[in-house]
C-alpha positions, -999 to +999 in steps of 0.1 A: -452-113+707-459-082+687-445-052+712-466-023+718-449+000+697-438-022+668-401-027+655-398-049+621-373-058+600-344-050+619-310-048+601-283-062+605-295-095+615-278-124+595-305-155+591-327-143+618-299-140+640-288-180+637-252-161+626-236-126+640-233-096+620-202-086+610-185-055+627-143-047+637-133-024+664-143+011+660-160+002+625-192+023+623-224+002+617-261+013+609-290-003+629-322+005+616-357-008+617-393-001+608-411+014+640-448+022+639-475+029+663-512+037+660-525+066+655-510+099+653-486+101+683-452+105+682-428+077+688-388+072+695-365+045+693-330+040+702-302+013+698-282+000+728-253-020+721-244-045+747-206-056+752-193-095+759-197-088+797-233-075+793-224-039+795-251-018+782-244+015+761-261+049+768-290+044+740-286+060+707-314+077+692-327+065+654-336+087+635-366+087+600-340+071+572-344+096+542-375+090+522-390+059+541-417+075+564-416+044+589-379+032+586-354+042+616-318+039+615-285+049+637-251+044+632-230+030+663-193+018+671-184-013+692-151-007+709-137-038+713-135-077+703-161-106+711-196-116+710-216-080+712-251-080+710-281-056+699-316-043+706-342-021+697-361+003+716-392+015+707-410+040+732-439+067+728-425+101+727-449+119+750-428+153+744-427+152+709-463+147+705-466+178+733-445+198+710-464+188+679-499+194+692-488+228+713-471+242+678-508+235+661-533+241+688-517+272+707-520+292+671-553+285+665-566+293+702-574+257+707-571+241+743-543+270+751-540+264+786-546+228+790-514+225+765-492+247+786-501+228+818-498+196+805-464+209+788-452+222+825-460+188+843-440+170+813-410+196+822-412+189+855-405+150+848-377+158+826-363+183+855-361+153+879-343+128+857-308+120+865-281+128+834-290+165+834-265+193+839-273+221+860-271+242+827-296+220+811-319+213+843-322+251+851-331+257+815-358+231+821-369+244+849-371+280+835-395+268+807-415+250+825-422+285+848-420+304+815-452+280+802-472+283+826-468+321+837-504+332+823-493+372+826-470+364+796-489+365+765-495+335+749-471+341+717-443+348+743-454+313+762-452+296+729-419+310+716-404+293+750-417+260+743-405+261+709-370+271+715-345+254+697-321+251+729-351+235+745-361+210+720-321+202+719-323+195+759-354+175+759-342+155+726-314+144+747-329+139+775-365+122+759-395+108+786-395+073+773-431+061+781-444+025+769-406+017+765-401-019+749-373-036+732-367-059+704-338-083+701-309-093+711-294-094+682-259-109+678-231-090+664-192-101+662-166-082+662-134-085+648-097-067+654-091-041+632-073-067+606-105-079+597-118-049+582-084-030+569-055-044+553-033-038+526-021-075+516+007-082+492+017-121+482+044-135+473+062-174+470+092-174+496+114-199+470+117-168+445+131-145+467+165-148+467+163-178+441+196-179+424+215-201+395+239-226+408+263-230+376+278-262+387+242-278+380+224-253+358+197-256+387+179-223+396+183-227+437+151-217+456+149-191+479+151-194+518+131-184+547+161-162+551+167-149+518+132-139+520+131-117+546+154-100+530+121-086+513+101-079+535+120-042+542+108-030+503+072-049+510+068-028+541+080+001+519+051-002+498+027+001+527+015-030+529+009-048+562+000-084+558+024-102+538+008-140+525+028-169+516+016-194+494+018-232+512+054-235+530+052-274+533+071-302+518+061-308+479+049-340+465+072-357+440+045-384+428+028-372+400+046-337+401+038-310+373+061-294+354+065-257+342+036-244+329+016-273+346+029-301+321+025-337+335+065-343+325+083-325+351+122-322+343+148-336+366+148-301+390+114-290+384+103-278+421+062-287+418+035-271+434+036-260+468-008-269+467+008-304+459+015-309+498+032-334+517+058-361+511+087-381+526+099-348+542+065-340+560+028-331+560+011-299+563+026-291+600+066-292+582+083-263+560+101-279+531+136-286+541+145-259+507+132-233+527+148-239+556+137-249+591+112-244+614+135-220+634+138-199+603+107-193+595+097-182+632+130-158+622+109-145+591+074-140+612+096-120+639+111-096+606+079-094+595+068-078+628+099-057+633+088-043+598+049-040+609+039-067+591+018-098+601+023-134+581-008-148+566-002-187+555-023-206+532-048-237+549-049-258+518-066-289+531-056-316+506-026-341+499+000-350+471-002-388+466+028-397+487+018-373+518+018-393+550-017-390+556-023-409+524-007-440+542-015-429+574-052-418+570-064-434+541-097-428+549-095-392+547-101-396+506-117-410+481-109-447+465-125-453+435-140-486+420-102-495+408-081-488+436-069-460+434-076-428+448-095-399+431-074-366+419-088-330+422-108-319+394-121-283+383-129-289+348-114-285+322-086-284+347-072-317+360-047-321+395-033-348+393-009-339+418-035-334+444-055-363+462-089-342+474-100-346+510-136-365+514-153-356+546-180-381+546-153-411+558-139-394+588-150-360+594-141-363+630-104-371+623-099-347+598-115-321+622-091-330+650-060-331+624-072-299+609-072-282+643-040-292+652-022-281+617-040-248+627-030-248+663+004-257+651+007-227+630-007-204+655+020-213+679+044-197+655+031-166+649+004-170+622-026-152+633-039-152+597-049-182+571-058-181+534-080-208+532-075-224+500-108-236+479-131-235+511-161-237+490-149-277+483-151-289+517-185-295+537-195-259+558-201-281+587-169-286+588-159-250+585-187-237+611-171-264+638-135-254+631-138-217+631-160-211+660-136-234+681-104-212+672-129-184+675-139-195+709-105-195+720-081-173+698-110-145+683-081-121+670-073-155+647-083-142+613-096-162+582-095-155+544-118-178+521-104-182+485-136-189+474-145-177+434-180-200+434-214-195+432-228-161+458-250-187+480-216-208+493-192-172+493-225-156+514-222-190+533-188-190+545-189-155+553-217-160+579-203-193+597-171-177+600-153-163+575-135-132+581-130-121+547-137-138+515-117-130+481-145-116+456-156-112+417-136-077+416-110-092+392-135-099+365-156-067+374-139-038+348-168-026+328-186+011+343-214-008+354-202-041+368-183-021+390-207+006+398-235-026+409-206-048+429-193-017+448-228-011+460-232-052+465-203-054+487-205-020+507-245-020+507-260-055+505-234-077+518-212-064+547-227-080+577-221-111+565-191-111+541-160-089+540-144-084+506-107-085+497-100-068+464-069-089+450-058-073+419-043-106+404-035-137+421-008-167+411-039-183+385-057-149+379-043-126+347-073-110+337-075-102+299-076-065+311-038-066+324-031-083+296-034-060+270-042-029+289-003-017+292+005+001+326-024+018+325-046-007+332-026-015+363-028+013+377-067+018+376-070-013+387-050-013+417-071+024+422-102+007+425-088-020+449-072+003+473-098+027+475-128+009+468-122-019+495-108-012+530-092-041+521-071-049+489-041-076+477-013-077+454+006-106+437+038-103+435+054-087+399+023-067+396+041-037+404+068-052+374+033-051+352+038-088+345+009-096+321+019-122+295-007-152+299+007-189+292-016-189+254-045-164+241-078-166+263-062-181+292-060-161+327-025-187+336+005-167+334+035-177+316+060-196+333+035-193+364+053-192+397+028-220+406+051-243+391+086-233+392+108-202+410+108-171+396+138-147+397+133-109+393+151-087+395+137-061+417+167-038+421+173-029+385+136-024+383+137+002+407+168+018+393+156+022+357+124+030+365+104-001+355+082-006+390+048+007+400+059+001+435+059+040+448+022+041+431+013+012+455+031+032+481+013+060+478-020+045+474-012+028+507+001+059+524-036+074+513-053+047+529-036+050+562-045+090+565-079+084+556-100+070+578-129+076+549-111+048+530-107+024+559-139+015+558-166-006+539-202+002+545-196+035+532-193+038+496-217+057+474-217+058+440-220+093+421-229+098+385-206+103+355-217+115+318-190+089+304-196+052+306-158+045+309-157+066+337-169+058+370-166+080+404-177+069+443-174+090+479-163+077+509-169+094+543-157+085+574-188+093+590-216+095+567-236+125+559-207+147+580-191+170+557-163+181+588-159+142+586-127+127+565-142+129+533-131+110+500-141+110+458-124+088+435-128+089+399-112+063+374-110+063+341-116+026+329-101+031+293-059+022+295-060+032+262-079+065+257-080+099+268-119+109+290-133+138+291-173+141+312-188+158+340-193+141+375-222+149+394-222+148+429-252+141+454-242+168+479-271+165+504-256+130+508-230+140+518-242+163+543-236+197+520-259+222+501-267+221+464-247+251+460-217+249+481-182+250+466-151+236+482-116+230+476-102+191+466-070+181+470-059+153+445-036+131+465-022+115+434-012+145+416-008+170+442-031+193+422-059+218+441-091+223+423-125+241+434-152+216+436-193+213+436-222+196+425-210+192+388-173+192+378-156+186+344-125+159+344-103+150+321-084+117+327-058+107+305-046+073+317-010+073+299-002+107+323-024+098+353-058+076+352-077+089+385-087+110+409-083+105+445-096+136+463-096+144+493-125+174+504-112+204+521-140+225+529-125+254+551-103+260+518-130+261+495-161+289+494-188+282+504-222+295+495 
C-alpha cells in the first residue's frame, strides 16, 4: 500500500531486498529515495537504521540530493557486524511549511496574525517534546512569546521566526505529523576486512626454495622457511597475506614447467591439481610440512599483523581420494572416463571438475567440512577459486551457513566472467570479488570502471584491485618498464579500499611465456621459483618501499579506506586521469584525497586538472595547500591546476588537502 506521503525507489536495496546490501563497520553508506506529497506542503524524511537486536537509531534527516527536485538521500554508519536493517520515513513538515508561508505572507500583509498564532501554537509543541536542552527549549519558548507579542512590530515578529538559530533548533527537533515508514530493508555488515585490505600473494614452496646439489633438485620451501617472509611482507604494509592451495599435488597427469603435459622426473605440478596418495583438500603437502607448521605460520602471521587467506579450489587431480571415494562427485563420460577442466583454448588435464548435479548434498556437506576444517586453524579468509563454475545454489547454501555461524569468515570470488554471475556472487554472499581492473589501462576504461565499482555496484559487490595474479601479465607490465608498475599499483592502492599483489611484482617481473600471452615465463604455477629478495633490496632492484609507502598512505587516510566515494575530475590530457576521495563527502575539514596518474610509462604529461570544488564541499574560488605524499612536495591548489608527470622520475600524484595551510578566498 502506497503510504501517505510517498517514498520510491529506495537505494540500496539489492533485488527488492531478496539479498542485503553491502556495508562494513563504520563504512559510511547513502540511503536515499524519491519522497513526494501532494500539493505544495512541505515534507521530511529521515533514515533509521536498526541493529541485529532491533535497536533503533535516533533518525537521520535526508536531505534534496543535488539537482533531482524529488530525490532524498543521507549518509549513515552501522557500528557493528550482523544482519542490520533499514527504513524510510516520510512525514509532513508542518514547520517548514509554517516557515515557508510566514516568510511570503507576513511581507505582503497577508493573514499576518493568523501566521504568527498558528506559528506560536507550533512552538509550543516543539517546547514540550522531550530531546530538548534547556538552551534550546528556552530559545523556543522565547520565540514563540516573541511571535505573538503584537506591541512588537511586525518586521521585528518576523525577523524572530526567521532566525537562523531558530530554524537550526526546530530542524533538529522537527514536528513529524502523518509520519509513515517504508521498508525494512536488509543491510549486512561486514568486519572491517571486508572493505580494506592491502593483500599480497605469494606460493609458500618458493620461499626458502633452495638447490640440493647432491640431486640437482631445486627443494621447495617450508611452512617454516616461509614465515621467514612474512617480517619483509608486513614491512610493505600489507595485512592479508594469501597462499595459493597448500594441499597434496596430484602426480597423474601432472604438468610440467610452463604447463607442458611431459613433466620431468622432479617437476612439482600444480598446487590447483589437488589431492593424491598423501591427502585431499583437508592435508598440507608433506613438502611443506605438517599441519603443526602451518598453524606455526598463521600464528607469525598474526604476531606480524597479518591474517592468512587460503585458496577454496573445489576440484580434484585424478588420483585425489574423492575420485575413488566419491565418484559421483564428477563427471564420466560416454567412454569411461572422467571429464578434465576445460577453458578453451586452455585444457587441465590435471584437474577432474566437480559436477553438482550427481550429489550436491555430499559435496555440500564435504565442502563445509574442508571449510570448517580450515577455520579451525586460523583461516578466517578463502580465495575462492573459479566460483563462477560451480552452481550459485550451491554457493548461496554454503556461505550463509558459515555466515550464520562465523559472520567475521570472509570470502573472495576469483571470478573474471561475464558481470551478471560476478554481480551474482556478490549478492548471495560474496565478500569481495576480484574485478576487470587488470585489463582496464586506457583514460577512459578507467575513468567508467572507477565510477562502476564505487557508484553503481558497491551494495552488492566489493572490488579487489589485484595488480597481477599467478596467470595475469598484462601486456602493459610487459612492455611498460617500471613505470608501468608503478601507476598501476597507484591506481590499485588508491582507487580501491582494497588492492593485491603477486609476488615479484615489486622485482618488476614481466617476461610472458611467448608474445600475446598474459602466462608468465617459467610461471610459479608450475614449478618453485627462487628470488632473491635480499640482493634485490641491497642494489636497489625492488619497488617494495613504493608499495610501502602506498600502504602507509592508505592507513593515515581514512579518505582512501573507503569505496563509495570516488569521484572522478577532469583532465585536458587523455593519458592522464585524476579522482578525489573524501572521507566524508562534500566535508572539506573531512580527510580529503586527489590522485592523478599519468597512464603513459613511456612519456612525459603535461595538462590542467579541473576540479569540481562545490563537490567537494568548497567555493569556486578557494585556494588551498596539497601535500604530495609521494614526493614530499607542497603546492597551492584550486579549481584548475597545471601538472607535469614524468613517469621515469615519478608517475602520480597522491595529495593530500590541507586547507588551514592554503588561502582561502
Amino acid at each position: 500500500m502506497v503510504t501517505r506521503i510517498p517514498v520510491q525507489d529506495v537505494s540500496p536495496v539489492v533485488d527488492h531486498g531478496r539479498y542485503p546490501a553491502k556495508a562494513a563497520v563504520g563504512e559510511p553508506f547513502e540511503v536515499s529515495a524519491v519522497v513526494f506529497r501532494e500539493g505544495h506542503d512541505e515534507l521530511g524524511c529521515d533514515v533509521v537504521l536498526i541493529d541485529p537486536d532491533g535497536k533503533r537509531s535516533d533518525p537521520v534527516r535526508m536531505s534534496r540530493e543535488g539537482e533531482q527536485v524529488d530525490r532524498y538521500a543521507a549518509w549513515v554508519t552501522a557500528d557493528r557486524e550482523g544482519a542490520w536493517t533499514f527504513e524510510v520515513q516520510s512525514w509532513s513538515d508542518v514547520l517548514g511549511t509554517w516557515l515557508h508561508h510566514t516568510e511570503l505572507k507576513v511581507p505582503a500583509g497577508v493573514d499576518v496574525e493568523l501566521m504568527f498564532t498558528e506559528g506560536r501554537l507550533l512552538l509550543d509543541r516543539v517546547a514540550k517534546r522531550k530531546g530538548l536542552d534547556p538552551t534550546e527549549k528556552q530559545l523556543v519558548k522565547a520565540a514563540a512569546k516573541g511571535i505573538a507579542d503584537t506591541e512588537r512590530p511586525v518586521e521585528a515578529r518576523l525577523q524572530i521566526a526567521l532566525d537562523p538559530a531558530l530554524a537550526a533548533v526546530l530542524h533538529a527537533h522537527p514536528l513529524r505529523d502523518l509520519l509513515d515508514a517504508e521498508g525494512p530493508y536488509p543491510v549486512f555488515v561486514d568486519r572491517r576486512r571486508a572493505l580494506f585490505g592491502s593483500w599480497y600473494e605469494f606460493f609458500p614452496r618458493s620461499e626458502g626454495a633452495r638447490l640440493d646439489e647432491a640431486t640437482g633438485r631445486v627443494l621447495s620451501g617450508t611452512f617454516l622457511s616461509a614465515a621467514e617472509r612474512l617480517e619483509a611482507v608486513a614491512r610493505m604494509g600489507f595485512d592479508v597475506v594469501y597462499l595459493p592451495p597448500i594441499h597434496p599435488i596430484g602426480e597423474v597427469n601432472r604438468k610440467g614447467r610452463n604447463n607442458t603435459l611431459t613433466p620431468d622426473w622432479d617437476d612439482v605440478g600444480s598446487p590447483w591439481a589437488i589431492g593424491s596418495k598423501d591427502g585431499g583438500h583437508d592435508a598440507v603437502h608433506p613438502d611443506l610440512g605438517t599441519l603443526e607448521d602451518f598453524d606455526h605460520f598463521v600464528q607469525t602471521a598474526a604476531d606480524h599483523g597479518l591474517e592468512v587467506a587460503l585458496d577454496f579450489a573445489l576440484q580434484a587431480a585424478p588420483d585425489h581420494p574423492w575420485v575413488t571415494e566419491h565418484p559421483e562427485f564428477f563427471t564420466t563420460r560416454v567412454d569411461g572416463t572422467i571429464a578434465y577442466a576445460e577453458n578453451p583454448p586452455k585444457k587441465y588435464q590435471d584437474i577432474y571438475p566437480i559436477n553438482f548435479d550427481n550429489d550436491l548434498e555430499g559435496i555440500y556437506a564435504e565442502s563445509l567440512r574442508i571449510l570448517r576444517h580450515w577455520m579451525a586453524h586460523g583461516v578466517r579468509i578463502f580465495r575462492v577459486d573459479n566460483p563462477h563454475t560451480k552452481t550459485v545454489p550451491f554457493w548461496e547454501k554454503l556461505l550463509g551457513e558459515i555466515r550464520r555461524t562465523d559472520p567475521d569468515v570472509l570470502f573472495l570470488a576469483e571470478a573474471f566472467t561475464k558481470p551478471p554471475m560476478m554481480a551474482t556472487l556478490g549478492k548471495i554472499g560474496y565478500q569481495q570479488s576480484y574485478t576487470y581492473f587488470t585489463w582496464r589501462t586506457s583514460k577512459r576504461d578507467i575513468e567508467e570502471y572507477f565510477t562502476e565499482v564505487s557508484q553503481d555496484s558497491p551494495a552488492y559487490m566489493r572490488p579487489n584491485f589485484f595488480v597481477n595474479t599467478p596467470d595475469i601479465l598484462h601486456a602493459y607490465l610487459q612492455y611498460g618498464g617500471p613505470p608501468a608498475f608503478k601507476i598501476r599499483a597507484v591506481l590499485a592502492a588508491t582507487g580501491s579500499p582494497s588492492w593485491g599483489v603477486y609476488a615479484g611484482y615489486e622485482l618488476y617481473e614481466h617476461v610472458a611465456v611467448r608474445p600475446g600471452s598474459e602466462e608468465y615465463l617459467d610461471s610459479e604455477k608450475y614449478q618453485v621459483r627462487t628470488r632473491d629478495w635480499e640482493a634485490a633490496e641491497a642494489e636497489g632492484r625492488t619497488l617494495a618501499p613504493y608499495l610501502a609507502n602506498l600502504n602507509r598512505v592508505r592507513r593515515e587516510h581514512p579518505a582512501l579506506q573507503q569505496l563509495r566515494n570516488l569521484r572522478v575530475q577532469a583532465t585536458d590530457d587523455d593519458s592522464v586521469v585524476a579522482y578525489t576521495k573524501q572521507a566524508v563527502v562534500g566535508d572539506p575539514d573531512s580527510d580529503t584525497v586527489i590522485v592523478v596518474v599519468n597512464l603513459d610509462p613511456h612519456g612525459t604529461r603535461e595538462t590542467t586538472v579541473h576540479l569540481d570544488l562545490p563537490a567537494l564541499g568548497l567555493d569556486w574560488q578557494e585556494t588551498f595547500a596539497v601535500h604530495d605524499e609521494i614526493s614530499g612536495e607542497v603546492w597551492q591548489w584550486g579549481a584548475h591546476n597545471y601538472v607535469r608527470l614524468d613517469p621515469f622520475w615519478e608517475p602520480a600524484h597522491v595529495l593530500v588537502v590541507r586547507r588551514r595551510e592554503g588561502a582561502g578566498a
